[in-house]
N, C-alpha and C positions, 0 to 999 in steps of 0.2 A: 378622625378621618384619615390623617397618617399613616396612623398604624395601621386601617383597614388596608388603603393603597400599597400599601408594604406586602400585605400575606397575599393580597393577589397578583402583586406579581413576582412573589415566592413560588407563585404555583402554573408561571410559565416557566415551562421546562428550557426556552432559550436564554431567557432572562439568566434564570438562575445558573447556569451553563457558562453565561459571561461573567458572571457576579462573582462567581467562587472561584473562576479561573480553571475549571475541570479540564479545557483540553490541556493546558500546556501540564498539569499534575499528570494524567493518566494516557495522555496517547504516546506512542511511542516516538514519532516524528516529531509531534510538539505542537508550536502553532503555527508553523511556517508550513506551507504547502507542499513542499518538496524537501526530500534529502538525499544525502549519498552511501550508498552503502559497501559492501563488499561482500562479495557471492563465497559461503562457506560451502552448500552444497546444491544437487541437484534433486528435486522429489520429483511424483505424482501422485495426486489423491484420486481418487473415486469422488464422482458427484453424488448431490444428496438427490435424493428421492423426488418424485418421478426418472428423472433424465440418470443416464448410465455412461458409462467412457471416462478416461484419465485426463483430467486436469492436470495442466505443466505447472511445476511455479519453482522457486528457491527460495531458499533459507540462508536470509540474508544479517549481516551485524552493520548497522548502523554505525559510519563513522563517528557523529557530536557523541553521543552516550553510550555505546559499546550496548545496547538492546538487541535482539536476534528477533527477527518478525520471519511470516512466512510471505511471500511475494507472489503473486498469480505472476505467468507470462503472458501477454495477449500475442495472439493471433497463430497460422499455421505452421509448425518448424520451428520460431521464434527459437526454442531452446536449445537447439544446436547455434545459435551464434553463441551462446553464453558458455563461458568456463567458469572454473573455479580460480577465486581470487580476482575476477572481472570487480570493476569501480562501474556500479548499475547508480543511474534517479530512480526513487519511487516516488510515489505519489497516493494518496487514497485513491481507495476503488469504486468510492463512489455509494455504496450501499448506506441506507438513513442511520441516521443517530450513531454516526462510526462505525457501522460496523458491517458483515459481510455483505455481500453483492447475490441475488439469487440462489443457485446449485452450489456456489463457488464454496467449500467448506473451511470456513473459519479463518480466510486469508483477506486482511483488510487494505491491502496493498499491492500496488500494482507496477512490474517495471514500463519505465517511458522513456530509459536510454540505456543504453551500453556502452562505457567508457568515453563519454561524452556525446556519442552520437543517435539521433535516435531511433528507435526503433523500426518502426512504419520505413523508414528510409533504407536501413539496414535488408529489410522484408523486403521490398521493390527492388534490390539493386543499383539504389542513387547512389549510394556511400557505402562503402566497407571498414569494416568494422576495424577500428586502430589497433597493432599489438601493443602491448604490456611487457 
């Protein structure tokens, strides 16, 4: 009876997910919700199919582990506050089982501040953005 209890729940895929420790092996962030990174450069991708237009994001190195992820920017303009060598939080983007978010192509992370401030605020005009 053990052992039956055992192979079913080998065969929830959350189960097994905590069991074997897979996020802190395989994701880039780890298993903390947030990290800090630093902005190497600036992209755009082209969205996937149906929808058309240039997604913002950068290509960030994660300070704990020296990893390079690609980073969505949200919202309109957002990417003109960003430089290069900016100290950005990411965050997941939210898309199931890790990984991308709708059109967004193949970027599982998203920024949610700018050298400590965050963004949405940055966007409004509450706060501006601290030099470096």
């Amino acid at each position: 009876m053990m052992r039956k209890r055992k192979h079913q729940r080998m065969l929830k895929k959350w189960w097994k997910r905590k069991y074997f420790k897979n996020k802190a092996k395989y994701d880039a962030v780890g298993p903390v919700p947030r990290a800090k990174a630093i902005v190497l450069q600036k992209i755009a991708a082209g969205q996937k199919q149906p929808h058309s237009g240039q997604l913002k994001g950068v290509k960030a190195q994660l300070i704990k582990n020296g990893k390079v992820v690609g980073c969505f920017v949200p919202g309109d303009g957002t990417i003109n506050y960003i430089d290069e060598h900016d100290e950005v939080t990411i965050q997941g983007l939210g898309g199931s089982q890790r990984g991308q978010m709708g059109c967004i192509p193949g970027w599982k992370y998203r920024v949610v501040a700018i050298n400590g401030v965050d963004v949405y605020q940055i966007i409004t005009g509450k706060k501006e953005k601290p030099k470096r």
